[in-house]
C-alpha positions as CSV (number, residue, x, y, z in Angstrom):
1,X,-8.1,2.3,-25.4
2,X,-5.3,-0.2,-25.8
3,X,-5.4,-2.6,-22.6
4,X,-2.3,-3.9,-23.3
5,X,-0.5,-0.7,-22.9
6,X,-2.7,-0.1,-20.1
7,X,-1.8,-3.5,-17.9
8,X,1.7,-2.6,-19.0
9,X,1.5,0.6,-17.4
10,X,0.0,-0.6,-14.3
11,X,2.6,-3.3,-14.0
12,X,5.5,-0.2,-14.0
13,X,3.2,2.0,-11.6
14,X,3.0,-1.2,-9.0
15,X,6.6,-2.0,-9.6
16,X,7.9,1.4,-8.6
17,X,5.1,2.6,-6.3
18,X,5.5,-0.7,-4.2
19,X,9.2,-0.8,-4.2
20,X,9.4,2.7,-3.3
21,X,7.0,2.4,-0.3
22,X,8.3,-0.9,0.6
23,X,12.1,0.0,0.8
24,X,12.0,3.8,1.2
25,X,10.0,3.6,4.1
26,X,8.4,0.3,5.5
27,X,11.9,-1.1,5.4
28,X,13.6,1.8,7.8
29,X,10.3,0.7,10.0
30,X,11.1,-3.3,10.0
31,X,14.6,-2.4,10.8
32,X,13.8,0.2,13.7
33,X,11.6,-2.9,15.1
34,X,14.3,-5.5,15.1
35,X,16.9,-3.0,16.8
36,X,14.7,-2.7,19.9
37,X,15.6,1.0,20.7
38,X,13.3,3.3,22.0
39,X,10.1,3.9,19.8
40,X,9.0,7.4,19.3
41,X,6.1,7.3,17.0
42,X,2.7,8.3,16.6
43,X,0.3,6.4,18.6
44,X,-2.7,6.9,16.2
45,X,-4.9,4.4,17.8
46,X,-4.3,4.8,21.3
47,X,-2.9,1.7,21.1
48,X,1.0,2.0,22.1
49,X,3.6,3.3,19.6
50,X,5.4,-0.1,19.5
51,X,2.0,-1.2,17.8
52,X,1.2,1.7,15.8
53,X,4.7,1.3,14.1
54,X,4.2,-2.2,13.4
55,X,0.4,-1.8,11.8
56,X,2.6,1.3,9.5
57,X,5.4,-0.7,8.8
58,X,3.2,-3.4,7.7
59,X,1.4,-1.6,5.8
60,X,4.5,0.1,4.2
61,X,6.5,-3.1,4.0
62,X,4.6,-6.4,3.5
63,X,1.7,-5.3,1.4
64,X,3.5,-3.0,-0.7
65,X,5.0,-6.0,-1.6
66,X,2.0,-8.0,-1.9
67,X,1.3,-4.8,-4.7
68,X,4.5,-5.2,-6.4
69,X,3.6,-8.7,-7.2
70,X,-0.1,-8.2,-8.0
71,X,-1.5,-10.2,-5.5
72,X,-4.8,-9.4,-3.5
73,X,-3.6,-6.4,-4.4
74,X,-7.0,-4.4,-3.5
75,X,-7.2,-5.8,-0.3
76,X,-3.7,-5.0,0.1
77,X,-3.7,-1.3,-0.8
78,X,-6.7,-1.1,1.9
79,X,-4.3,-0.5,4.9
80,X,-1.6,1.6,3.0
81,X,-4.6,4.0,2.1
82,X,-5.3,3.9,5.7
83,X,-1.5,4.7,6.8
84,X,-0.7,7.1,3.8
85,X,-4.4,9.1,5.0
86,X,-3.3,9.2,8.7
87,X,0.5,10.0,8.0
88,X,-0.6,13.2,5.8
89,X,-3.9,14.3,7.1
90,X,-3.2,13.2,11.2
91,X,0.6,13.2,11.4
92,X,1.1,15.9,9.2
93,X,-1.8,17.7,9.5
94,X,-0.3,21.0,11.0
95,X,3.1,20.8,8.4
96,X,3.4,22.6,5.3
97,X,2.2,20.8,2.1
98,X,6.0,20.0,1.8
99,X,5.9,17.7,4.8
100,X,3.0,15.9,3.9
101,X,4.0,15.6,0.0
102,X,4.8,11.8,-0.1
103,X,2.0,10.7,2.0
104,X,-0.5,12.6,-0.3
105,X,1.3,10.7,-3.3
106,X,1.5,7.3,-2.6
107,X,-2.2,8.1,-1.1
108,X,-2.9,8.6,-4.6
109,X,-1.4,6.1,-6.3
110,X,-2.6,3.5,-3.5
111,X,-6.5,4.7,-4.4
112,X,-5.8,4.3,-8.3
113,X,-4.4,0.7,-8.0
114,X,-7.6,0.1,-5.6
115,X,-10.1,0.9,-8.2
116,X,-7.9,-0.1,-11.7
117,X,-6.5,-3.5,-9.4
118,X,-3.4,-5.0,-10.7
119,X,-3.7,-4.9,-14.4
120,X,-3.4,-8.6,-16.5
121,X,0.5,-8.5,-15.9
122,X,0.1,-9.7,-12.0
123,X,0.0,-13.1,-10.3
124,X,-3.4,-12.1,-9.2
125,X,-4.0,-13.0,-12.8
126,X,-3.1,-16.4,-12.6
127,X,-5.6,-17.3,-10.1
128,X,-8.1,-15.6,-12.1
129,X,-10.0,-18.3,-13.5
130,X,-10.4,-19.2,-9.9
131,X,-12.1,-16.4,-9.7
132,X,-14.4,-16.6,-12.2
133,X,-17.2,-18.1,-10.1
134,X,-17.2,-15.5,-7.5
135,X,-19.6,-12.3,-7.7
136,X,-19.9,-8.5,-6.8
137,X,-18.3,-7.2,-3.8
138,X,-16.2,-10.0,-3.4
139,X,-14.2,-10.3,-6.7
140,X,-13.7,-6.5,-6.7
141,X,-11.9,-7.1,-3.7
142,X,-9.7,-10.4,-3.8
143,X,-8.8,-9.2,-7.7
């Protein structure tokens, strides 16, 4: 396998997937919270919609970018897994595959970048001897 072209790729994939997410859809979220209208979204965790959009956009928005750049980008994709699994199997559940498309994509691309993490092209990287004394559980994570 050549790594190089591998980390390559994985810098393109985070580049577009988190842009995409970030701008195509956490962005319309951020800007629906700063207007202040009237909130219709899915409370998913009984919690208020107001808050239930902010935990998505969040998600959507701030660590899609936190992907982009390759930083703590495994604990980052963590709650966009969450978001994208709730938007296409809770939200969509009862819509055509059609409807839930996206949602199953970027859930997809979310759970590959958890288990490959951000490739040697990331500034995760730079932090990585850092790194280097922390084992197991831990590193898989905050790499």
């Amino acid at each position: 396998m050549n790594y190089k072209s591998a980390d390559i790729g994985l810098l393109i994939f985070r580049i577009i997937t988190g842009l995409s997410l970030a701008f195509a859809h956490g962005y319309n979220k951020l800007q629906k919270l700063i207007d202040g209208g009237e909130i219709k979204f899915m409370n998913f965790l009984g919690l208020g919609s107001e808050v239930s959009l902010f935990l998505a956009m969040s998600a959507e928005f701030f660590f899609a970018l936190l992907v982009t750049l390759g930083l703590f980008t495994r604990l980052s994709t963590i709650p966009i897994i969450i978001t994208m699994g709730i938007a296409a199997f809770i939200a969509h559940a009862d819509d055509p595959f059609a409807s839930k498309e996206k949602a199953v994509l970027f859930l997809a691309s979310y759970l590959l970048l958890f288990f490959t993490g951000p490739g040697r092209f990331s500034i995760q990287n730079l932090f990585s001897k850092k790194l280097a004394n922390i084992k197991g559980i831990k590193r898989f994570i905050l790499e």
